[in-house]
C-alpha positions as CSV (number, residue, x, y, z in Angstrom):
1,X,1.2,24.5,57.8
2,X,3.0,25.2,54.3
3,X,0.3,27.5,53.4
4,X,0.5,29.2,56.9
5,X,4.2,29.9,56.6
6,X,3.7,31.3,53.3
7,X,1.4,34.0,54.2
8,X,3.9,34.8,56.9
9,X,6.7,34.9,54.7
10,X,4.5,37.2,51.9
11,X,3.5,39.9,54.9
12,X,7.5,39.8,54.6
13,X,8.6,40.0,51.0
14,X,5.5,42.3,50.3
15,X,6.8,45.1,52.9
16,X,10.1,45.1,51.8
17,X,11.5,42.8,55.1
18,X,13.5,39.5,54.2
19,X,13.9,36.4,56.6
20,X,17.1,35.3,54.7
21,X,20.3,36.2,53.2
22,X,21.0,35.3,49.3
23,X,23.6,32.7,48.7
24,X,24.8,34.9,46.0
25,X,24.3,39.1,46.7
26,X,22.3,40.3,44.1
27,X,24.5,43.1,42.9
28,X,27.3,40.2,42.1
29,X,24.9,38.5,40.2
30,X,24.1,41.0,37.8
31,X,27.7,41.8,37.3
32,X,28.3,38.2,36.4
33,X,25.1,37.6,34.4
34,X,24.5,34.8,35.9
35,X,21.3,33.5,37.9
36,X,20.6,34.0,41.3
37,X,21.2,30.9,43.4
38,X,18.3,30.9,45.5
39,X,15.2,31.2,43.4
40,X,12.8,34.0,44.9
41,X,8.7,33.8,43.4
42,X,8.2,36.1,41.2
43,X,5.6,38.8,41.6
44,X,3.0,38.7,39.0
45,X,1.2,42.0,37.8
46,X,-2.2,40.8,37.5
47,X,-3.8,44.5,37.2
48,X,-6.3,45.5,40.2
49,X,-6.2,43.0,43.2
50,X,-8.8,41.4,45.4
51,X,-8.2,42.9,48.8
52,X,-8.0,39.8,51.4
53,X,-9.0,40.6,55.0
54,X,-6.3,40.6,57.5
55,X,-8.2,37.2,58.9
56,X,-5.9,35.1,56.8
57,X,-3.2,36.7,58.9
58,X,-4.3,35.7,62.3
59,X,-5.2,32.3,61.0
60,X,-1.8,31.8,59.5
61,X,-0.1,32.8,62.8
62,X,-2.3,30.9,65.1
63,X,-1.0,28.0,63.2
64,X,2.4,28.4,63.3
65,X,1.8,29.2,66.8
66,X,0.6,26.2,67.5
67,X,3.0,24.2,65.4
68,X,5.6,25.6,67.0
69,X,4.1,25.1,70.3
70,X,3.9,21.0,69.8
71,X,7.4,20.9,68.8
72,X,9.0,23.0,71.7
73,X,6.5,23.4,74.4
74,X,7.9,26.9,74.8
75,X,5.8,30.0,74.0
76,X,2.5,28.8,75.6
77,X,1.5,32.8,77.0
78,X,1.7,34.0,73.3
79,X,-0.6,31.7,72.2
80,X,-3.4,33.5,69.9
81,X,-7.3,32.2,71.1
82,X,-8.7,32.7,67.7
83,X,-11.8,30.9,67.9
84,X,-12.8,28.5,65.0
85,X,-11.1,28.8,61.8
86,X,-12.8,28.0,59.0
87,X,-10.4,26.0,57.0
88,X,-11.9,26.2,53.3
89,X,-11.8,29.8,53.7
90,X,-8.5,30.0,54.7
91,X,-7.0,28.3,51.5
92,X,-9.8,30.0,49.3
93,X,-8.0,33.7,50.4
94,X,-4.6,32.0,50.4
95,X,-4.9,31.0,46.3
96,X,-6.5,34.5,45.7
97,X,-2.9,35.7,47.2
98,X,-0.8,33.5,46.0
99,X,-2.1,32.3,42.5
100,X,-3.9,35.7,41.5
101,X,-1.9,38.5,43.2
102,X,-4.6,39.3,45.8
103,X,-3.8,42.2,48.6
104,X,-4.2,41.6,52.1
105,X,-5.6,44.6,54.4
106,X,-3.5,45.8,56.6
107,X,-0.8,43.7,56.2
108,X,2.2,46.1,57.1
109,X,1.0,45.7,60.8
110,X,1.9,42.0,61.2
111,X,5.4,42.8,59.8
112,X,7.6,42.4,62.8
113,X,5.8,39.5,64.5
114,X,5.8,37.6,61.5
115,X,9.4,38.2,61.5
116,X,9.8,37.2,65.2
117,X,7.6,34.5,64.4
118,X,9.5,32.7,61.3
119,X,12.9,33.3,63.0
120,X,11.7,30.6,65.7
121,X,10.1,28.5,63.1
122,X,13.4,27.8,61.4
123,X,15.4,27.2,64.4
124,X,13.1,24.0,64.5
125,X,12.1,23.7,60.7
126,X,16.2,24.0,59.0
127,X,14.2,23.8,55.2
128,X,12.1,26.9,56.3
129,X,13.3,29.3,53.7
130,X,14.0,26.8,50.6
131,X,10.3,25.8,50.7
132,X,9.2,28.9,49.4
133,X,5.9,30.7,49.5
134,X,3.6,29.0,46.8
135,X,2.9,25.6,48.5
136,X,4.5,23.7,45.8
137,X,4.5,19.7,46.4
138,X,5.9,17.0,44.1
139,X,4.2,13.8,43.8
140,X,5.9,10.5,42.7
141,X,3.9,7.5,41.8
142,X,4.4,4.4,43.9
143,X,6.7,1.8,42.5
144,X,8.6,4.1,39.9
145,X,11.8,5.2,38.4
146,X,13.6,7.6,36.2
147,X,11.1,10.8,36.4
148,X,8.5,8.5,35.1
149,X,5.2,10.1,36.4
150,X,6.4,12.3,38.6
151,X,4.5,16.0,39.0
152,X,4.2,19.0,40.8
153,X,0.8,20.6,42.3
154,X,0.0,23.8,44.1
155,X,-3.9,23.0,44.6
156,X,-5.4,21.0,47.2
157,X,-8.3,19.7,45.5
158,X,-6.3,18.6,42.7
159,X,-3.5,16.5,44.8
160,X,-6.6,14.9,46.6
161,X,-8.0,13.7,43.7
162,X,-5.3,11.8,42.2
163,X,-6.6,8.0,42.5
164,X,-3.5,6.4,42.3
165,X,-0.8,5.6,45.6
166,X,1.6,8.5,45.8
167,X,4.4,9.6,47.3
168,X,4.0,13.3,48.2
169,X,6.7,15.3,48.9
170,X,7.2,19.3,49.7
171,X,8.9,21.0,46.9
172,X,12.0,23.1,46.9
173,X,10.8,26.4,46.0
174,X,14.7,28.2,46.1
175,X,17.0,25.3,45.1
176,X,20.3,26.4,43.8
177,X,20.4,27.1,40.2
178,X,22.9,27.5,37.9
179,X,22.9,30.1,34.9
180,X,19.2,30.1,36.0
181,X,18.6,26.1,35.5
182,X,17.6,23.6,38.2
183,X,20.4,21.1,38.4
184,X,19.8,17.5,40.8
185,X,23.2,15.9,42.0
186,X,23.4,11.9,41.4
187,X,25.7,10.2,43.6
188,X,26.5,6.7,43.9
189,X,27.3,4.7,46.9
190,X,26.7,1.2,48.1
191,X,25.9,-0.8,51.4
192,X,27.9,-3.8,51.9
193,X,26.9,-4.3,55.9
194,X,24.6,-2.7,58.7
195,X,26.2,-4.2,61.3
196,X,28.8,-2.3,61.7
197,X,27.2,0.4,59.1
198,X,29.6,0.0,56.0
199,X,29.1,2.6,53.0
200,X,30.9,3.2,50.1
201,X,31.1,6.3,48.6
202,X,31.9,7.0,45.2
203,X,34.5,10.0,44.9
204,X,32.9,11.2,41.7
205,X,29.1,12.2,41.3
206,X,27.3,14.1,38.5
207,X,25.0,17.0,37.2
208,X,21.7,16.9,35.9
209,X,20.6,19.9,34.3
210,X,16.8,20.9,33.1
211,X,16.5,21.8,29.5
212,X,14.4,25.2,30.4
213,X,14.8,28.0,32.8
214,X,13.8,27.5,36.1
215,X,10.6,29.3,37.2
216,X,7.5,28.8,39.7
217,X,5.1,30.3,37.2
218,X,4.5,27.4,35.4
219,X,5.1,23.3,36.9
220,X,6.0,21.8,33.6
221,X,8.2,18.4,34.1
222,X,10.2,19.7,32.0
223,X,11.6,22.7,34.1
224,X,11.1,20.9,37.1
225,X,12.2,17.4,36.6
226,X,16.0,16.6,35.8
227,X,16.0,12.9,35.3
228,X,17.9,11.9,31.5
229,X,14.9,9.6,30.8
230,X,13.0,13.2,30.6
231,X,14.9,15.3,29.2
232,X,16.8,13.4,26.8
233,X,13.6,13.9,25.1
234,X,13.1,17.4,25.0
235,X,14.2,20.5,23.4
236,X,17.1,22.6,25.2
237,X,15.3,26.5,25.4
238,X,16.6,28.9,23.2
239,X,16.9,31.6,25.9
240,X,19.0,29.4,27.8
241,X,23.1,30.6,29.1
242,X,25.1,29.9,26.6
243,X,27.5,28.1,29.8
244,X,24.9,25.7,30.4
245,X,26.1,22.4,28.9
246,X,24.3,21.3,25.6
247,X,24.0,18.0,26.4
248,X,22.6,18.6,30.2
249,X,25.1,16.7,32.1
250,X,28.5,18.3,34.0
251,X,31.0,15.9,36.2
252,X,31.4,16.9,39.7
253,X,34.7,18.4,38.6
254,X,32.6,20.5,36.3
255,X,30.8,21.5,39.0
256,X,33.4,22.9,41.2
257,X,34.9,25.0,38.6
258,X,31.4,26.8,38.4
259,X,31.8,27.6,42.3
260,X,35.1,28.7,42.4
261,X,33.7,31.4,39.8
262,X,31.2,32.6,42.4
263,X,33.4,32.3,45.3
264,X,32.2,29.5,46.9
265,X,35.2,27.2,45.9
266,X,35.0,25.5,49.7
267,X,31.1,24.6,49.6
268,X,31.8,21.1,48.0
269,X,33.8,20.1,50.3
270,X,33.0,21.7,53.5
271,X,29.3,20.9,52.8
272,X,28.0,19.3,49.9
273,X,30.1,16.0,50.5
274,X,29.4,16.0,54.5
275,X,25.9,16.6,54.1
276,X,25.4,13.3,51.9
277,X,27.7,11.3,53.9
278,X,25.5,12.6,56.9
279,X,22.1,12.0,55.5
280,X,23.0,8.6,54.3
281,X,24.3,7.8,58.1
282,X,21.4,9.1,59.8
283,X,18.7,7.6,57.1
């Protein structure tokens, strides 16, 4: 279903059509030299491209189709008969696209009922844009802590194989940066009853900051995985911002400063701190 959504969203992103505003306008971003705040994949210049049939198209929309179908029960009339799909070729086209920079044919016909198609999908799926294009999943081992083990995989074949228990989990592809850097939030609270629910929730929280640039290209722990255990033991990159704190770490105070330089001085409190308290209620 990932992989469907992707092709729907490259048919986008490919003919100049976007399903989402930026956090951060682009033009403001380059004025600031800062990094954009929502990651976008980058688009890799492999040289001449395979040419995909437009079949991956039609397969990736009867899915959706479908998906969305089970969840609403709406929509049934514009349901796509598409016969049999063959599965393994589906995900054999959708690495030559994504992984090696293969064309599809005729993909600027699909453009507006992809659209149409991926504005209904969020209404029901809220993480639809953050999870990106490349069907990026990060896999924790069972019984662990502190980063230890965990890894990210865009092939099929090679998350199957792992022999070990797992805990597999779809990967934010656009998670808010900062100066270009994946950060993770670490808050503290702490359960005392269930009945009545009593939490308590610690005012102050904490940054974690990857030593390296963040980028899709390559699934390296160390760009991907913020946890002190991992990369207390790395090198910070050279070519990092010079605003991004040496030793990895910013209070929550910290924090806010940064968005009140991008104009967003209301998101902490409006959003970051309600969402938490929400997820924790509703968990």
């Amino acid at each position: 279903m990932t992989a469907a959504c992707g092709i729907l969203k490259w048919v986008l992103r490919t003919n100049g059509k976007s399903l989402q505003d930026e956090v951060i306008p682009r033009w403001k971003e380059k004025e600031a030299k800062t990094a954009i705040c929502m990651s976008d994949a980058k688009i890799n210049n492999h040289g001449p491209a395979r040419i995909v049939p437009e079949d991956i198209i039609v397969t990736a929309i009867v899915a959706c189709q479908f998906h969305l179908y089970k969840l609403t029960h709406e929509d049934e009339d514009d349901l796509i008969c598409a016969g049999i799909v063959n599965r393994e070729q589906f995900i054999s086209d959708y690495y030559q696209v994504m992984h090696h920079g293969a064309h599809i044919q005729n993909s600027d016909k699909y453009v507006d009922y992809c659209h149409q198609l991926l504005c209904k999908l969020r209404r029901v799926n809220p993480q639809l844009d953050i999870d990106g294009e490349k069907n990026i999943w990060i896999l924790k081992p069972r019984a662990s802590s502190r980063g230890r083990g965990i890894r990210c995989r865009n092939d099929l074949k090679d998350i199957c194989s792992l022999r070990r228990k797992w805990v597999a989990q779809k990967y934010i592809e656009r998670p808010l940066l900062v100066y270009g850097t994946k950060i993770d939030l670490r808050q503290h609270f702490l359960i005392t009853d269930w009945c009545p629910l009593t939490i308590w929730f610690y005012k102050h929280s904490f940054i974690r900051f990857s030593s390296q640039p963040f980028m899709l290209e390559s699934l390296d722990t160390a760009i991907h995985v913020c946890n002190n255990s991992i990369q207390r033991n790395l090198k910070n990159a050279p070519n990092r911002h010079p605003n991004l704190p040496e030793e990895n770490m910013w209070h929550s105070d910290e924090f806010k400063e940064y968005l009140c330089t991008i104009g967003k001085e209301q998101v902490w409190d409006l959003i970051i701190i309600p969402g938490m308290k929400k997820a924790l209620i509703q968990t």
